[in-house]
N, C-alpha and C positions, 0 to 999 in steps of 0.2 A: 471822050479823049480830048486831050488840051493839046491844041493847035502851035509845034514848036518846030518851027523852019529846021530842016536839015533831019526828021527824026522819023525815021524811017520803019520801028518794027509796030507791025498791025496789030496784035493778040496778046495772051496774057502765055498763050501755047506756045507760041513763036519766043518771046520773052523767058520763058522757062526752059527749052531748049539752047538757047543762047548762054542763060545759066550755066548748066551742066554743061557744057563745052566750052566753058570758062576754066574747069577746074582740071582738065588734064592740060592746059596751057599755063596754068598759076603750079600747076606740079614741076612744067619743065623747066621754068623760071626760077623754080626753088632749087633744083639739082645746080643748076648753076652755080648759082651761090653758093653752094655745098664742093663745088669745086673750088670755089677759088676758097675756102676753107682751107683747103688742103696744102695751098699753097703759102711757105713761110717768107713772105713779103711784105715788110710792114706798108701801113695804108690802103694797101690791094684790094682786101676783103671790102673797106670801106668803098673805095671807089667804086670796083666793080657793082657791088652792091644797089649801090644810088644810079647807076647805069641801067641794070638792071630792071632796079623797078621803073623807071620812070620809061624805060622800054614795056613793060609789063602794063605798068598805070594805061600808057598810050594804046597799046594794041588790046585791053579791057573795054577802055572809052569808045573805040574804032567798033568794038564784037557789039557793044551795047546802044550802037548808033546815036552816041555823043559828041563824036571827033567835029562833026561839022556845026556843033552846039557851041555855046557859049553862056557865062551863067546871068548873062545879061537877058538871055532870053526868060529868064524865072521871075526877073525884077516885080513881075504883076502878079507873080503865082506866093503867096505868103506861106501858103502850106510843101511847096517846094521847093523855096528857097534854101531852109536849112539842109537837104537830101543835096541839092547844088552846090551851096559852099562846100561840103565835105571830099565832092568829084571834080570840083574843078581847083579846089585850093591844091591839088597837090601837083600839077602837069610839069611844076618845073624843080630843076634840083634844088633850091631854096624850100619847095615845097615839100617833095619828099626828104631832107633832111630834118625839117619840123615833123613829119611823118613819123622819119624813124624814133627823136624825141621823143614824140607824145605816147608813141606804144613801144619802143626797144630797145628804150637806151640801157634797159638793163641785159639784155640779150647779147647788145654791141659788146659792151665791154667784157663778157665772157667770151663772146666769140674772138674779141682782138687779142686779150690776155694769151689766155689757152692754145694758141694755135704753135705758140714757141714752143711748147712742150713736146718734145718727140713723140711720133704717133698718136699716142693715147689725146694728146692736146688739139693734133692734127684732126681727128675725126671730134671731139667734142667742137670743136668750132664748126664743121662741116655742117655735123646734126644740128650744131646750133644756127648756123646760118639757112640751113634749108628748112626748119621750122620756122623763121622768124621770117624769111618770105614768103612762104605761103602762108601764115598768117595774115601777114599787110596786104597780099592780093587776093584774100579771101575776104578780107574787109572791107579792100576797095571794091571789090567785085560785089557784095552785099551792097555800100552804098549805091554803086550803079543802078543794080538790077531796084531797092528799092526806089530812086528818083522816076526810071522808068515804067515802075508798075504803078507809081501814083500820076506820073502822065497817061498813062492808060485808062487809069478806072476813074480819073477827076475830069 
């Protein structure tokens, strides 16, 4: 195990349970979203959104005993470093707005469209906003868990 101040879980057992108790907390995260779906305010969906995740991102990092990390700590680890840029590039809302770019911008704009449209438009943007959150926290949530199973087994 590679020696990284502040990082706390001992096992690959401990680590895989952390997992799985990642993914009914990236579910509640997404209902969320799926509410503000619902609601016909323009920018809302947006903002809540990037609130959202970047409360999700945080309390991911926090479950996967990274919050007190930083990716300066990888500087010496070559094979970790890429697993690091990926979990720490996104902590801030600059970040997760490149986030949602890189994986949602086509999701965003069906979600913002569609939600003007009485009902039918109202739940299309919901479904679409609660898939497209748990997607990016099942992502983030994969990044994590893999930087910490390679601090584990390297």
């Amino acid at each position: 195990m590679i020696n990284i101040p502040g990082f706390r879980i001992a096992s690959l057992d401990q680590l895989n349970q952390i997992k799985s108790n990642c993914q009914s907390s990236i579910e509640d995260y997404a209902a969320g979203s799926a509410i503000t779906g619902l609601v016909p305010v323009p920018g809302l969906d947006i903002a809540a959104d990037v609130g959202l995740m970047i409360k999700m991102f945080s309390s991911l990092r926090s479950r996967y005993s990274l919050d007190n990390v930083n990716s300066s700590d990888f500087s010496h680890y070559v094979a970790l470093s890429g697993f690091a840029n990926e979990v720490f590039a996104y902590v801030t809302k600059e970040g997760i707005l490149k986030f949602l770019t890189k994986y949602g911008a086509k999701a965003i704009g069906k979600k913002t469209v569609t939600k003007y449209i009485p009902i039918i438009g109202q739940g299309i943007a919901a479904y679409t906003g609660f898939k497209l959150t748990k997607a990016m926290g099942e992502q983030y949530s994969n990044n994590c868990y893999n930087l910490c199973r390679e601090i584990l087994i390297n």
